[in-house]
N, C-alpha and C positions, 0 to 999 in steps of 0.2 A: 413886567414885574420880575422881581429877581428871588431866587430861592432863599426862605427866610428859615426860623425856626419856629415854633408855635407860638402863642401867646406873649411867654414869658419869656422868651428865647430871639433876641436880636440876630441876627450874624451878617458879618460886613463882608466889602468883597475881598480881604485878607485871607479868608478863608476859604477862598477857591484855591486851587492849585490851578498856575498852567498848564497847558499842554505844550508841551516843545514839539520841534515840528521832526523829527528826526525817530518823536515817537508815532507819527500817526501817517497813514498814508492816505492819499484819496484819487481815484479815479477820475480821469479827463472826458466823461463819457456825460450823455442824456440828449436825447435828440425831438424832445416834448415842445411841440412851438408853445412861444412866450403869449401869455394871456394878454389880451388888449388893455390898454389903461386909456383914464379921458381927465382933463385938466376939470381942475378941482379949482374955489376959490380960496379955500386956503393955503397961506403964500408960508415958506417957512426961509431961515437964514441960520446958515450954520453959526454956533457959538465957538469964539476961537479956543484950540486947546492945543496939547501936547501929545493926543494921545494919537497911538499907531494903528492904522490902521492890519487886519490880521495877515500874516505872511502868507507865501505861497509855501502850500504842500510838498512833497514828494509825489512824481507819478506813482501807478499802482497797478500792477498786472491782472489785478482780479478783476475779471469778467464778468463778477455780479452787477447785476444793476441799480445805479447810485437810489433808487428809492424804495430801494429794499433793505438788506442790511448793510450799512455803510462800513467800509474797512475799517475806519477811526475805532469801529470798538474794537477790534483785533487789538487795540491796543490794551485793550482792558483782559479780555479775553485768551490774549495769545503769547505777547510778550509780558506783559505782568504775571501771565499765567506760570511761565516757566520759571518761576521763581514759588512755587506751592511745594518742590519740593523739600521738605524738611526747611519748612520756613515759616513766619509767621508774617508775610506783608497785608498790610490793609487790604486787598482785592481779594484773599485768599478764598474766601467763601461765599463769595459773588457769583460765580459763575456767571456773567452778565449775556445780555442778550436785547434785541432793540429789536420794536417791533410800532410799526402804525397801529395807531388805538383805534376801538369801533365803540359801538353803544354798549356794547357788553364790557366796555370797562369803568363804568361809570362809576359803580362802588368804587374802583380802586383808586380811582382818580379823585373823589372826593375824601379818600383817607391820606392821600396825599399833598392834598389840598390844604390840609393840617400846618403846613410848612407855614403859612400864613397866619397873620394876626386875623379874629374874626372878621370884622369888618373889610379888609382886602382879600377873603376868600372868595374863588368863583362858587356860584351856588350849583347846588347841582339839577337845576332845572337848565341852566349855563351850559352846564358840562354835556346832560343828554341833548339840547339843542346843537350846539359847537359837533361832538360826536356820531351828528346824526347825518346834519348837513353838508359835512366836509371834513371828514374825518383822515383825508389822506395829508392833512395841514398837521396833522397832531405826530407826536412821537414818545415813544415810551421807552425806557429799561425796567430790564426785569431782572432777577438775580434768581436764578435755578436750584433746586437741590442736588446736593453733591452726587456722587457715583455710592457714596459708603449710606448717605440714606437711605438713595432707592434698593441700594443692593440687600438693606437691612430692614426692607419691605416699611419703609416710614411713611407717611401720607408727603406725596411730593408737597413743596413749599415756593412755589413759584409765585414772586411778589412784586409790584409794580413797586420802583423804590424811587422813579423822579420821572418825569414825565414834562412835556411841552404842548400847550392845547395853543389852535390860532385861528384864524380866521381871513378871512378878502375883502378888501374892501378897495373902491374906487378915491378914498381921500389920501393925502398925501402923510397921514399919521394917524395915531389912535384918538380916537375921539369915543365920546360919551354913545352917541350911537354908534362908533363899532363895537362897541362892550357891550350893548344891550341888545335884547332877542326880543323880536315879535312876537307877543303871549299864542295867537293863534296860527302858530309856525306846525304845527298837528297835521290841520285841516286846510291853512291856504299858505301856498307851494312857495309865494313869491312876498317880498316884502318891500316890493315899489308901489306905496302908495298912496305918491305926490307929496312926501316927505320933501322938505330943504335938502335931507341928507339921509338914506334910508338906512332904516335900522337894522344891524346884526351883520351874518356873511351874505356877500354880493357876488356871484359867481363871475361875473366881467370887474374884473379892476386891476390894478400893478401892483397893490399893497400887501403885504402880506403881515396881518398884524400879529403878534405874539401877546397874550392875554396871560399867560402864566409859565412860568417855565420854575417849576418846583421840585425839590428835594427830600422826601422823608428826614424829618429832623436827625435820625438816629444814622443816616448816611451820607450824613452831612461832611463838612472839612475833608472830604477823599478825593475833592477835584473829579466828584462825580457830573456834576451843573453844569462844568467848564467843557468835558467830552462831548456831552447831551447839547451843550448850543454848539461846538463847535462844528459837531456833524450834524446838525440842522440845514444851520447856514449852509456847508459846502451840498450837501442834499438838495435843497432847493435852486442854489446856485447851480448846479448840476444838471437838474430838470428843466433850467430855459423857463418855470412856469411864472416869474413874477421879477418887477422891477427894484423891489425893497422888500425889506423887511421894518417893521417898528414895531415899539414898544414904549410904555412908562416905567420910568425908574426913580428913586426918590435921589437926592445929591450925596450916599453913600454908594451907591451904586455905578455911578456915572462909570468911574476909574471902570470897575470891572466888564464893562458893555464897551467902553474902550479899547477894551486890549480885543477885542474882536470884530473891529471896524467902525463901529456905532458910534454915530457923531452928535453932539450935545444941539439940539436945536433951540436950546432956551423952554423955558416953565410950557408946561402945558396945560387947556383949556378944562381938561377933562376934570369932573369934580368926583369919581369915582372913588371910594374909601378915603372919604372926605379931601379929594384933592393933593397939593403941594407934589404932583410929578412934574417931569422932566420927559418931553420929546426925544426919544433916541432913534434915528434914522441912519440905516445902513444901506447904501446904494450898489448895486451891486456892478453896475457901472463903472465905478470909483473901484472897487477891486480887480487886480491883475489877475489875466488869465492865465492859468497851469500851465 
């Protein structure tokens, strides 16, 4: 699903800004062996388009590790940054910063959630399963309080402003049971059981589904969304830990899941927030390496 606005609030993917590649850098680094996958019966066929799949980065000397803080926000952080003085750019009171969610972000993550019409929100019985089970799948920014807050003894303001919740699954896209969570996921550990297709995240599989990837309405149009998937992607790509990633997107969205690899698979099964998505599968095979 693509970051929306609330309710009343549509936004298309016009409203993203790229990222050009000249602004972001990313490390050739992760040596996490890749999780095992196992054929699936569902069969899928790409839908022909026009759309490019995402460029290759800049190398990157930073020695951090790609599943920590990924360079890409330097881009927010470091070179937008140098422009705060005596200026008034959109990034200017961001101070951003990206960090793996845990259970302890559940409230924020359900205020964020807000981005979403009601009926395509995750709920947050969702959000603390997903959070609990595999929280290293998820990603968040956060925007900081300034130097003149803190220095002016203010209550820091540190706020989760768009975030990506995901999950594993052994099927070759999003489907109706990877969105759904095993009510007694508390007390029993595993959720094989003798399903067609089991429900929730699957610690063995190559899928790596994305369930949300949202934006606080009011941080909207800053090509905040566009950062946040784009250092996803190369994050995960990075770590060796999975063979795809997917997602649903409704047919205004397509273009924008385009411009970062994501290939139009044709309608999908799933009847979640009353249906009408679109299969978007991104192979990470099909991407060139750094």
């Amino acid at each position: 699903m693509a970051p929306k606005g609330d309710k009343d609030l549509k936004q298309t993917e016009d409203d993203f800004e790229t990222v050009n590649h000249e602004d972001a850098q990313t490390p050739n680094e992760g040596n996490a062996e890749k999780a095992s996958s196992r054929d699936d019966d569902l069969k899928l066929q790409r839908f022909g388009n026009d759309l490019q799949d995402v460029g290759d980065e800049d190398d990157s000397d930073d020695d951090e590790h790609a599943m920590a803080h990924h360079p890409l926000f330097g881009m927010l952080a470091g070179r937008l940054g140098q422009r705060r003085r005596g200026s008034t750019h959109k990034y200017d009171k961001l101070h951003p910063e990206n960090q793996v969610l845990t259970v302890a972000n559940v409230e924020d993550c359900v205020e964020v959630e807000s981005a979403f019409p009601d009926h395509e929100r995750c709920s947050r019985e969702k959000l603390e399963y997903r959070l609990s089970r595999c929280p290293e799948l998820s990603l968040g920014i956060f925007s900081q309080p300034t130097k003149a807050e803190v220095d002016g003894g203010a209550t820091p303001n540190r706020r989760l402003i768009a975030h990506i919740i995901a999950t594993r699954t052994a099927a070759p896209c999003v489907t109706d049971a990877t969105m759904d969570y095993p009510r007694d996921w508390k007390t029993n550990k595993s959720s094989l059981r003798g399903e067609k297709e089991p429900i929730g995240h699957q610690e063995i599989g190559g899928t790596i589904c994305i369930h949300s990837l949202a934006v606080r309405p009011e941080y909207q149009s800053m090509g905040i969304g566009s950062v946040l998937l784009r250092s996803y992607i190369q994050r995960i790509k990075d770590a060796k830990i999975a063979d795809r990633l997917a997602l649903l997107a409704h047919d205004d969205m397509k273009k924008f899941y385009g411009r970062f690899g994501f290939d139009d698979m044709g309608p999908s099964q799933a009847t979640f927030g009353g249906g009408n998505w679109n299969n978007m599968i991104l192979e990470f095979s099909d991407l060139q390496d750094d």
